[in-house]
N, C-alpha and C positions, 0 to 999 in steps of 0.2 A: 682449495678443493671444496671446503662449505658452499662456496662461493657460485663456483660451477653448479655442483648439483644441487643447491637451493632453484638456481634460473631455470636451472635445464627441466625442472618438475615443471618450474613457473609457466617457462615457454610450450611446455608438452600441453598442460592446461589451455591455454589462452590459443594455441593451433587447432584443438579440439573443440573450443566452446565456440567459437566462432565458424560453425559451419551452421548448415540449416537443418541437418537431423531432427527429427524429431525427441522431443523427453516428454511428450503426453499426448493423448491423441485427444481432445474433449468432445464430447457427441460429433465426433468426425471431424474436429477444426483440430490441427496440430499449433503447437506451440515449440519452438522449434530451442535447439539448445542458444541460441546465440540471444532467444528471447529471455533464457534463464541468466545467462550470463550477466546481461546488460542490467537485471533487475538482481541479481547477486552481487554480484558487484567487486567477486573474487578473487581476479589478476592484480584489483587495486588493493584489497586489503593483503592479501601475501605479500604484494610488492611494497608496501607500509611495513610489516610485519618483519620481513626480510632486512628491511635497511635500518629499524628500532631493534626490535630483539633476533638477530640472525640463527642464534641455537634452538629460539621456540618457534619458528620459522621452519627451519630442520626437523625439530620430529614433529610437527603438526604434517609435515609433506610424506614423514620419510619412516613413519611407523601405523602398525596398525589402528592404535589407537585414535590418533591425528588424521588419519585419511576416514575414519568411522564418521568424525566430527566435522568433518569439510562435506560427508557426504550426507549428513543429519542436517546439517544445513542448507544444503542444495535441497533437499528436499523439504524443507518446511518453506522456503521462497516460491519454490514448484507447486506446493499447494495453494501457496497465495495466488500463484498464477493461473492455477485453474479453477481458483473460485473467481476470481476477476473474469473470466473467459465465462464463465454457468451465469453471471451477474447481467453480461453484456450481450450473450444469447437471447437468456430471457426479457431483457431490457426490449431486445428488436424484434423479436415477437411479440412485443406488448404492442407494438408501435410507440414506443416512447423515445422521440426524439428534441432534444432543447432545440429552442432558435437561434439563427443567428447572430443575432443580437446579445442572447445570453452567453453565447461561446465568445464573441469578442469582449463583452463587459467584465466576464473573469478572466481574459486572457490579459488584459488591462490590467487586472490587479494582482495577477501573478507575476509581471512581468514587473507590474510597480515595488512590490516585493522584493523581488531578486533583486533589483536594481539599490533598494535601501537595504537591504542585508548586506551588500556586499561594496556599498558607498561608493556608486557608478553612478554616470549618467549614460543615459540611453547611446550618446554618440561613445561612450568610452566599453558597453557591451558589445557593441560593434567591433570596435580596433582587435577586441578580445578575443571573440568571434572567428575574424577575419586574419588572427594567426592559425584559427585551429581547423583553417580553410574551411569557416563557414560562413551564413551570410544573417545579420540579424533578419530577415523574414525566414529564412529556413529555420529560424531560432523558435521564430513566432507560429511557423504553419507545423513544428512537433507541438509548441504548446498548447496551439488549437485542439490537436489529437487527441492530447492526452486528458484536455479539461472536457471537449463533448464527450468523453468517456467517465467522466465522474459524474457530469453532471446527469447522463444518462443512468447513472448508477442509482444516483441521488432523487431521481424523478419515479426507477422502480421501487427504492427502498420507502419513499412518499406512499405511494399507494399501497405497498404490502400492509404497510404499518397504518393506511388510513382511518379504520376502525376502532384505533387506542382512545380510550376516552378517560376520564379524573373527575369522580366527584365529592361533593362536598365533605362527603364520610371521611373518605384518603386526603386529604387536604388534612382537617384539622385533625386526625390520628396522627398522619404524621409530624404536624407541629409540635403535639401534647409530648410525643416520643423523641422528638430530634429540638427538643426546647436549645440545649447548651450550641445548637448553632443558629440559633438567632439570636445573640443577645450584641447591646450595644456597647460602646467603650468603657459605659461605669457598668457592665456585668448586669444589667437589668435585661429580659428576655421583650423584645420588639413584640407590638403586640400583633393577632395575626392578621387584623385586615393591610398589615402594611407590608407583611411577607407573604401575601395571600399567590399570588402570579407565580412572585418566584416558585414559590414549592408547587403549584398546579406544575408548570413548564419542567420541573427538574423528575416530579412524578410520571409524567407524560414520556417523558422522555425515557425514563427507566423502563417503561413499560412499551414504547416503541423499540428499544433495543432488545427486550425481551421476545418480544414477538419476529422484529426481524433477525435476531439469530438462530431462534425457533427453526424456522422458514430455509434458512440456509444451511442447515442439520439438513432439512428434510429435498431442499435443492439436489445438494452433494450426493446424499445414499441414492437419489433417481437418478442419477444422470449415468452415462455410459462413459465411460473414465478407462485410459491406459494408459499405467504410467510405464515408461519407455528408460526414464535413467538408470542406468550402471545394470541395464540387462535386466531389472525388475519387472515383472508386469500385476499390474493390478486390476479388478476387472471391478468398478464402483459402481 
């Protein structure tokens, strides 16, 4: 009986996520539910969940509590998804597009990746593939997709953050303050023309994430936002 009505949620979910409904509409581009799905990744983990612990399985489906937390999580994916979607907007209004070149160069090294993560070779991603009736270029023309989408990402979050700059003040304040991580194997602190880059690059950096998530606060509150899951609407 577990058994039945653990699946029977399972399969109700997984008939429902897979259609094309919309769960947001972002400045008039929907994201549809089968796009949450695929990025939630939900039928898999129940179905993980289901066959390790079957009774937490059960009430995460089959109480109110459990269906709160499946729906707190759909929606914190759903957000990711629509700042991914305000990112790529604004990206193609900028005109920022990589070249072709750059999309095969990291599609190269994603794929070189996977391939050593998972100790294959390119003909044996194939066979893999080719059970799961697909074909390794249909493998390689989503990974294109997916990488001129960061890397477009990575070209507008470049220019927001162009203006972050580090000088000499914030260098050595930070060295004179963050001394106990520079020091070397006998406990002696490096001195700072030799950890000078590093800490410029790590300052830089804090200060580029500060500004572009500044930016992405203020993205989000402008944009025309409704979210559509479990009958909510939101108007951002």
């Amino acid at each position: 009986m577990l058994k039945l009505c653990v699946m029977a949620v399972v399969l109700g979910l997984s008939l429902s996520a897979f259609t094309q409904e919309p769960v947001a509409i972002v400045n008039g581009e929907e994201i549809s539910r089968q796009e949450l799905e695929r990025a939630a990744g939900l039928n898999s983990i129940l179905f993980t969940l289901y066959q390790k612990f079957p009774r937490f399985a059960q009430t995460l489906l089959t109480t109110p509590e459990g269906k709160a937390l499946i729906q707190r999580y759909q929606r914190d994916v759903l957000e990711q998804l629509i700042m991914r979607k305000l990112e790529l907007q604004e990206a193609e209004a900028r005109g920022l597009e990589p070249t072709p070149e750059q999309v095969e160069a990291r599609v190269q090294q994603v794929l070189a990746r996977i391939l050593q993560q998972n100790q294959l070779t390119e003909e044996e991603l194939a066979e893999v593939l080719a059970r799961q009736g697909r074909t390794l270029e249909d493998f390689k023309a989503d990974l294109a997709v997916q990488v001129r989408e960061q890397l477009m990402i990575e070209l507008l979050r470049d220019q927001v953050t162009a203006d972050a700059t580090v000088t000499e003040e914030e260098i050595q304040a930070y060295y004179h303050e963050h001394q106990d991580r520079f020091q070397d194997e006998t406990g002696a602190v490096r001195p700072l023309e030799e950890v000078h880059d590093e800490i410029a690059t790590l300052i830089l950096e804090m200060k580029r994430a500060e500004i572009w998530n500044a930016w992405l606060e203020e993205l989000r509150a402008g944009a025309d936002v409704q979210i559509l899951l479990d009958q909510e609407t939101d108007q951002g």
